[in-house]
Backbone as a printed PyTorch tensor [residue, N CA C, xyz], in Angstrom:
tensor([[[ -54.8950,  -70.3850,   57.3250],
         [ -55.8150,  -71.2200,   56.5660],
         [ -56.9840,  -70.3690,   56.0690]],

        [[ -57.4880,  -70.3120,   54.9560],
         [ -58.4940,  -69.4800,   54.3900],
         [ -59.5870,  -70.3280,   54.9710]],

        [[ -60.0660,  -71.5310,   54.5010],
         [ -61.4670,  -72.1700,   54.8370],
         [ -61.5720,  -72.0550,   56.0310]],

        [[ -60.8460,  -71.7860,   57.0490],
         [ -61.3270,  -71.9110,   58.6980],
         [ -62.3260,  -70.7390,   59.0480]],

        [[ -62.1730,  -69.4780,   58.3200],
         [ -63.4890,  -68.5650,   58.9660],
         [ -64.3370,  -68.3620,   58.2920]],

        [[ -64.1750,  -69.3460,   56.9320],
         [ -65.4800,  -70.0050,   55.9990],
         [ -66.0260,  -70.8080,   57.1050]],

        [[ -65.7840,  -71.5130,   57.5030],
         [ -66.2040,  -73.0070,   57.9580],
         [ -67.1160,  -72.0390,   59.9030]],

        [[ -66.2510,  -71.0860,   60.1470],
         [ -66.6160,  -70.6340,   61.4680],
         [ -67.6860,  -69.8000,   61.0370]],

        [[ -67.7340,  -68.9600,   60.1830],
         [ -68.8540,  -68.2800,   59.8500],
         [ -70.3400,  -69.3980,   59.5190]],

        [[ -70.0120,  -70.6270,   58.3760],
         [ -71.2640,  -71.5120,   58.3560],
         [ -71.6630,  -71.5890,   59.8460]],

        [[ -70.8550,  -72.3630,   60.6630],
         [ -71.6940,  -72.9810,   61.9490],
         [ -72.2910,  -71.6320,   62.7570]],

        [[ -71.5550,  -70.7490,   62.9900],
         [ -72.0440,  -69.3810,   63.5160],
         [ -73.4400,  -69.0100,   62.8820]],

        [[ -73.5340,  -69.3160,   61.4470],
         [ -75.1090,  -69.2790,   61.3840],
         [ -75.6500,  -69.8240,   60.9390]],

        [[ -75.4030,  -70.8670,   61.3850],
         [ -76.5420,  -72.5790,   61.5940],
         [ -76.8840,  -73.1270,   62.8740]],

        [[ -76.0720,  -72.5810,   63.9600],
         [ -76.2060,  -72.3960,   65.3090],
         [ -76.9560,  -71.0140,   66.0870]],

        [[ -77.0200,  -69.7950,   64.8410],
         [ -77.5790,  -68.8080,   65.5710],
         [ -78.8970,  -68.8000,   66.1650]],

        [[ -79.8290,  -69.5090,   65.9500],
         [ -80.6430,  -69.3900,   66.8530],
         [ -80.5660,  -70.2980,   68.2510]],

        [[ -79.7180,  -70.8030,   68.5030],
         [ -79.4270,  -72.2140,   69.2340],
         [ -79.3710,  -71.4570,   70.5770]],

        [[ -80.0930,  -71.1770,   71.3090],
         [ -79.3150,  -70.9460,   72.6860],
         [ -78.3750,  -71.5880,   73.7870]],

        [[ -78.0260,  -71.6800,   74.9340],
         [ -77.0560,  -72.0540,   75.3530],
         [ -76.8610,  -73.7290,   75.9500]],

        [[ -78.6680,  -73.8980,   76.3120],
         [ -79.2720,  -74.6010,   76.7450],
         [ -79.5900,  -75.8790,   76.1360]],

        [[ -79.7000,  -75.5120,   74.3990],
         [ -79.6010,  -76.3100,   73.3680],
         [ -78.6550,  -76.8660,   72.5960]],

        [[ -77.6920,  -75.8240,   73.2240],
         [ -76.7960,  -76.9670,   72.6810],
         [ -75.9660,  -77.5200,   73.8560]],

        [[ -76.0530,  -77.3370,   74.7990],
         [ -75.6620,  -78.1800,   76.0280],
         [ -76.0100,  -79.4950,   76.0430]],

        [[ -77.6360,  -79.6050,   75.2120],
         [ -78.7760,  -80.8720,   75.6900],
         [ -78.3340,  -81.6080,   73.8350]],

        [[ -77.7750,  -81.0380,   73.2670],
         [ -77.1550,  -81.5860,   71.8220],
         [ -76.1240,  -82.3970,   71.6470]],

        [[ -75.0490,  -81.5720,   72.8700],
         [ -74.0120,  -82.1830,   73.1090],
         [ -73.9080,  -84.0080,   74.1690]],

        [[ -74.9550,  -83.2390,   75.0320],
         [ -75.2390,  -84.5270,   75.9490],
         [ -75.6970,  -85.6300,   75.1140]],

        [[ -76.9800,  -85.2540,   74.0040],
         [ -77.4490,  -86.5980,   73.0460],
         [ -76.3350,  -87.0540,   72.6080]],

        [[ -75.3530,  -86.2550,   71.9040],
         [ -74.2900,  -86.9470,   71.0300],
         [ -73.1340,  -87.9950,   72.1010]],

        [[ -73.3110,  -87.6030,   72.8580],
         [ -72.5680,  -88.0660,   73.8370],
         [ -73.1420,  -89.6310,   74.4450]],

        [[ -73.9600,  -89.9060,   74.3170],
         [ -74.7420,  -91.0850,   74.8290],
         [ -74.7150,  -92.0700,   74.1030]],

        [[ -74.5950,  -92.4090,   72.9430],
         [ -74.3800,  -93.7060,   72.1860],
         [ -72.4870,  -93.8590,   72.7770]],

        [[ -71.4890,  -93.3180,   73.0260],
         [ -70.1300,  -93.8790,   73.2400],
         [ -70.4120,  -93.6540,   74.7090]],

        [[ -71.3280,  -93.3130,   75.5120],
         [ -71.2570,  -93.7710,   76.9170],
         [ -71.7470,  -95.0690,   77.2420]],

        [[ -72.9770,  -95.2730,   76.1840],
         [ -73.9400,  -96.5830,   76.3000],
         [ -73.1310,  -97.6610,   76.0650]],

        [[ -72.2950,  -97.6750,   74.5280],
         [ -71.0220,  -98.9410,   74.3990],
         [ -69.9230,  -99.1700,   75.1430]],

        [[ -69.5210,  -98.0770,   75.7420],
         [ -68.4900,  -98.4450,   77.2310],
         [ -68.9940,  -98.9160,   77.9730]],

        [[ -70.4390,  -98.7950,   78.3010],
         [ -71.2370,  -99.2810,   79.7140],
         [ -71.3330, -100.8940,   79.0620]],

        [[ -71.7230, -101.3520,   78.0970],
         [ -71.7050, -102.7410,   77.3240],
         [ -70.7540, -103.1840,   77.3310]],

        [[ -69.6060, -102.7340,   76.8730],
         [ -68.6550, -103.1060,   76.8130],
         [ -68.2460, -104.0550,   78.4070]],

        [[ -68.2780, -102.8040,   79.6920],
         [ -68.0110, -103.3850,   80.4920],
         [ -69.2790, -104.0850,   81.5040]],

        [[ -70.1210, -104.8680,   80.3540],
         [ -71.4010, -106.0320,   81.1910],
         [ -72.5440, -104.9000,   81.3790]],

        [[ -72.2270, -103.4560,   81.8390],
         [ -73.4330, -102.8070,   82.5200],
         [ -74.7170, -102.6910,   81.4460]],

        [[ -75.8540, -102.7360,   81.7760],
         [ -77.0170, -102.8110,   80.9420],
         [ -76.9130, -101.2030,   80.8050]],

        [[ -77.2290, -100.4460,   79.9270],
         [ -77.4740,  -98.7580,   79.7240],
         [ -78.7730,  -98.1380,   80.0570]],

        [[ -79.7740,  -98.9510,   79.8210],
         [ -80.8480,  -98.7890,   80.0210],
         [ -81.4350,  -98.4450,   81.4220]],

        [[ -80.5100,  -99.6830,   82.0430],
         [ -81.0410,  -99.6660,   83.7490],
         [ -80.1190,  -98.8580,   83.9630]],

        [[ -78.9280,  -97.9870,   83.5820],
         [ -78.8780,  -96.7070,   84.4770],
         [ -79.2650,  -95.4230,   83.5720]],

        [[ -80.1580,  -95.5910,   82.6340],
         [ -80.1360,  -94.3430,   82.1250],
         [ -81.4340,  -93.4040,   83.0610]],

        [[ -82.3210,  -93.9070,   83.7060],
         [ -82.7110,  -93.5000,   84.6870],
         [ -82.0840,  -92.2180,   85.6960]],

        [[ -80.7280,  -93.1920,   86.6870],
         [ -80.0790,  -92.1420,   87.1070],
         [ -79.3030,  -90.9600,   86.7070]],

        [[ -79.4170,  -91.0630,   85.0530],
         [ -78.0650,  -90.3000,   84.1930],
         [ -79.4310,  -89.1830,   83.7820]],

        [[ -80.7990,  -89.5920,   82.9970],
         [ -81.6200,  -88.5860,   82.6000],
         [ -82.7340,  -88.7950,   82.9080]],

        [[ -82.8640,  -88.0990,   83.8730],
         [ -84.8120,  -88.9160,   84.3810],
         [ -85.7790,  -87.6140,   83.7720]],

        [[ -85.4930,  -87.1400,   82.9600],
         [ -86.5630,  -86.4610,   81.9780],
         [ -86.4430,  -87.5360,   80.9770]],

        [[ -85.6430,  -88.8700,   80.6130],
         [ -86.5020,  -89.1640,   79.4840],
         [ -87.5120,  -90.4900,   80.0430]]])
């Protein structure tokens, strides 16, 4: 495929300053709206456990 080390080179430097840490804590945000609607889904409020999941916020 030609566009694939087009496409790897963009993110490689749109991510280069990103350290490892940042995008760990990028991945976790993106991750939290489809944890929050499973938790709804099954009755649990998200809120009252987001406490135990991130108590920096």
């Amino acid at each position: 495929m030609q566009a694939q080390p087009k496409i790897h080179a963009y993110y490689a430097q749109a991510l280069d300053e990103f350290s490892v840490g940042d995008l760990s804590h990028t991945l976790h945000d993106l991750l939290r709206p489809p944890e929050n609607m499973q938790r709804l889904d099954q009755g649990v409020d998200p809120a009252a456990d987001d406490a135990a999941t991130c108590p920096s916020r």
